[in-house]
C-alpha positions, -999 to +999 in steps of 0.1 A: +253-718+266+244-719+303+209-720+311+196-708+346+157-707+360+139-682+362+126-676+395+092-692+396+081-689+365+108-722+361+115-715+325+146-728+321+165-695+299+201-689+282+220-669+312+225-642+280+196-633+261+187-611+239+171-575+244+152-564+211+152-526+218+181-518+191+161-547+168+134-523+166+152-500+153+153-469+175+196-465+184+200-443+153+191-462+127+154-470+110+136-510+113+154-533+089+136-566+086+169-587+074+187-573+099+162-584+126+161-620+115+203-622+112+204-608+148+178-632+158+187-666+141+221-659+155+211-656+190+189-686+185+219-709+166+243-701+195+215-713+222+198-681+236+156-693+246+151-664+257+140-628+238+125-594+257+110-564+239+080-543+241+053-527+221+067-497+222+098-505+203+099-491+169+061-488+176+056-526+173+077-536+145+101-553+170+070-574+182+060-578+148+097-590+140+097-613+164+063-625+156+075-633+118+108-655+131+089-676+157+071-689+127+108-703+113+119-721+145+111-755+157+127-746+189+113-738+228+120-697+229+105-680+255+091-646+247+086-616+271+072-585+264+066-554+282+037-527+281+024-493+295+048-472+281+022-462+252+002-447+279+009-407+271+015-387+290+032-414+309+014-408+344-005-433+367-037-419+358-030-434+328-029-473+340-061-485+336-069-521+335-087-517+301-063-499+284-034-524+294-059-552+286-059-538+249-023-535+249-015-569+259-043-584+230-022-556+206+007-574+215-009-611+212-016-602+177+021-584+166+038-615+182+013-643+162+009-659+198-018-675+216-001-668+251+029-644+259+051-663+281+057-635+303+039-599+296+060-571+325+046-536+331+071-513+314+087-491+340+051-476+351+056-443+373+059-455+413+020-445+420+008-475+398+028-504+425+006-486+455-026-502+429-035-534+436-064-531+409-036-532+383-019-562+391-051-581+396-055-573+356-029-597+350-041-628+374-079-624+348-049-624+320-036-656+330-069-670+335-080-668+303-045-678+288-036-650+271-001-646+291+017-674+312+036-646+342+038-614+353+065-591+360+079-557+361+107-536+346+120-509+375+137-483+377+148-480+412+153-503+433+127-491+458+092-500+427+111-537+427+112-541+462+078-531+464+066-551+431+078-581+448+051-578+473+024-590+447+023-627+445+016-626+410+048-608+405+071-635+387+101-615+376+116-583+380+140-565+352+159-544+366+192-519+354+228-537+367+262-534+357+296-522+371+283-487+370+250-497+386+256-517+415+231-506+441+208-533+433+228-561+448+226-544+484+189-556+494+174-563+465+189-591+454+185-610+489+145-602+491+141-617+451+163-651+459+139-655+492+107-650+471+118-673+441+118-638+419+132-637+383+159-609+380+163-601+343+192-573+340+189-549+315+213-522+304+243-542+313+270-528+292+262-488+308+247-480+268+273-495+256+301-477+279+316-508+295+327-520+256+356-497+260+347-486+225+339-449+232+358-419+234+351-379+241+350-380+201+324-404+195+295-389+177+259-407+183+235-404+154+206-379+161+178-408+167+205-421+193+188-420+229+232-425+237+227-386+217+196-370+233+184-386+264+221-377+284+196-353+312+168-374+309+150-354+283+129-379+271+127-406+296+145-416+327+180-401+329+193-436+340+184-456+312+214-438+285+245-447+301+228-456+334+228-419+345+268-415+345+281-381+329+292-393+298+328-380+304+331-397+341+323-429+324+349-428+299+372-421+326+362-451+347+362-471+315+398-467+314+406-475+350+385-508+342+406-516+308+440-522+334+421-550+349+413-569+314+432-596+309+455-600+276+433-611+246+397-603+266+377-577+265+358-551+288+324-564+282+330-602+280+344-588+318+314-564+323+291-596+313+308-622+335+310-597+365+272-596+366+269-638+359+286-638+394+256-627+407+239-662+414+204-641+416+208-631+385+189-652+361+195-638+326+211-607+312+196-591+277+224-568+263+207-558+229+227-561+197+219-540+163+245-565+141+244-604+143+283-596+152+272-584+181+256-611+195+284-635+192+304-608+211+280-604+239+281-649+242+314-649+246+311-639+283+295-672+292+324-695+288+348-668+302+367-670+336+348-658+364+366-627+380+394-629+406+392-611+443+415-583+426+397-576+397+365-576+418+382-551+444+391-535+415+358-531+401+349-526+432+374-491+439+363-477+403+330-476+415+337-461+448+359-433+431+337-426+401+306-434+402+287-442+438+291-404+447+265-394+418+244-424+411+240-449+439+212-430+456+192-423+427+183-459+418 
C-alpha cells in the first residue's frame, strides 16, 4: 500500500480506500453482516486506514457494520462519515444546526465511537455553502470532541470551490474518473494551495470503466446502476457519472485498446486518477472481498504513458465532454 496525507487534517491514509455504500447494502442486494466483515477485514489485511460511509447507507446498518469491526482491530483506521442526506425533502430549509447536531451524535452511537475522525456534509443542495451558521455547527463539534474535521461531499465543482472558502473545511469528496475530468481544471489547483483533502468518489463511472458491461447487462431492481439513469432519485451524475449508459459502453471500448496485455481497465481507470498528485485517496466501493483485491491492484501498477494519457485524453473529447463537462 501507498499511503498519502490528507490535506490538513495530516492523517496519513491508504491512496485506495474503501467506500462502504455497496456494504450497506443498497446496489441490488439486501445488508449481509458476513459479507460486510469479509469486505472489510480484506481491505484492512491488504493495508487500507481509511473507510467512508454515511448514515444514510442502508439506513445505518453500514455505520453500524462498521461500528461492530472496529471493535476487532488493533489497528489505526480512520473513519469518515457523511450526513444530511436524511434531511427530506432534501432542501436547504432543511439544514438546521440541530438537526445535523442529532445526526452526527446518531452516528457517534452506530459507529461505537467517541469522536468521528472526519464527519462531511453529504452533498447538501448549493443554498446551504452560502450559510455560514452551518459550518459553524461543526467548529462547537470539534470543540467538544465529538468529530476530529470537517468536510464536504460535492457535486459540482462550483459547491467545492466554494466549500473551500470555510477554514474549517478540511476535505472535499468529490466525483473523478476518466469520464469525469472537469474537476482537475481549477479545482484541483485552489485545494493543493489551501492544504484541502480531495477524496474521489465514483471512480470506476458505477462500475463502467471495469469493462465488464454490455448493452445486455441487466441491473437488479434495487440497483441505482437500474433506476437512477435520469436522476430520478438523486443526482443524475452519481449512476454512471451522468453518461448515457450506451455512450459509455462505447467509450469503454475505445479505452480497452489502450490496456496493456494481462491488465485491466480499472487497475488503468484507478492509476490514471493516482496521477493526480492532489488527489489524496480514492474509495471505489466493493460488494465482494474479491473486489477489493481487484480495486488494490492499481497501486503497484505502472503509471500511464503520454499515449495512453492522450488517449484517454481523445475518448473524452469525442464521447463524453460534449454532454457532461459543463454540468459538474
Amino acid at each position: 500500500m501507498q499511503y498519502r496525507t490528507l490535506g490538513k487534517t495530516g492523517f496519513n491514509i491508504s491512496g485506495i480506500s474503501l467506500g462502504t455504500w455497496q456494504v450497506g447494502g443498497k446496489w441490488g442486494s439486501e445488508f449481509n453482516q458476513k459479507n460486510a466483515e469479509e469486505i472489510l477485514n480484506t481491505a484492512v489485511d491488504n493495508g487500507v486506514n481509511f473507510i467512508d460511509t454515511a448514515d444514510v447507507y442502508s439506513d445505518g446498518e453500514s455505520e453500524k457494520a462498521i461500528g461492530r469491526f472496529l471493535k476487532t482491530r488493533k489497528e489505526r483506521i480512520y473513519v469518515a462519515t457523511k450526513c444530511g442526506r436524511q434531511i427530506q425533502p432534501h432542501v436547504n430549509d432543511g439544514y438546521q444546526p440541530k438537526v445535523l447536531r442529532k445526526y452526527v451524535e446518531d452516528s457517534l452511537k452506530r459507529l461505537q465511537l467517541e469522536t468521528i475522525d472526519l464527519i462531511q456534509l453529504h452533498c447538501p443542495p448549493t443554498q446551504v455553502f452560502y450559510r455560514p451558521e452551518i459550518f459553524s455547527l461543526f467548529d462547537d463539534l470539534k470543540k467538544e470532541g465529538k468529530i476530529q474535521h470537517l468536510g464536504v461531499s460535492v457535486e459540482k465543482v462550483e459547491e467545492a470551490l466554494k466549500a473551500i472558502e470555510f477554514d474549517n473545511v478540511t476535505t472535499v469528496q468529490i466525483i473523478f474518473n476518466m469520464f469525469r475530468q472537469r474537476p482537475a481544471e481549477l479545482f484541483f489547483a485552489e485545494a493543493k494551495r489551501k492544504n484541502i483533502g480531495i477524496i474521489v468518489r465514483v471512480p470506476l463511472a458505477s462500475g463502467l470503466l471495469t469493462g465488464n458491461y454490455t448493452a445486455q447487462t441487466v441491473f437488479e431492481t434495487g440497483d441505482h446502476r437500474q433506476f437512477n439513469r435520469n436522476g430520478e432519485a438523486f443526482d443524475k451524475g452519481e449512476t454512471f457519472s451522468g453518461i448515457d449508459y450506451i455512450t459509455g459502453l462505447k467509450a469503454v471500448e475505445q479505452l480497452k485498446q489502450i490496456v496493456p496485455a494481462g491488465k485491466t481497465l480499472s487497475s488503468l481507470a484507478l492509476k490514471w486518477i493516482l496521477g493526480f498528485d492532489a488527489v489524496s485517496t480514492i474509495i471505489p466501493g466493493a460488494s465482494k472481498p474479491e473486489q477489493v483485491i481487484r480495486n488494490l491492484q492499481a497501486i503497484n501498477e505502472d503509471g500511464l504513458t503520454d499515449d495512453q494519457l492522450q488517449q484517454v485524453k481523445n475518448v473524452y473529447e469525442e464521447y463524453i465532454k460534449p454532454a457532461v463537462h459543463h454540468l459538474w
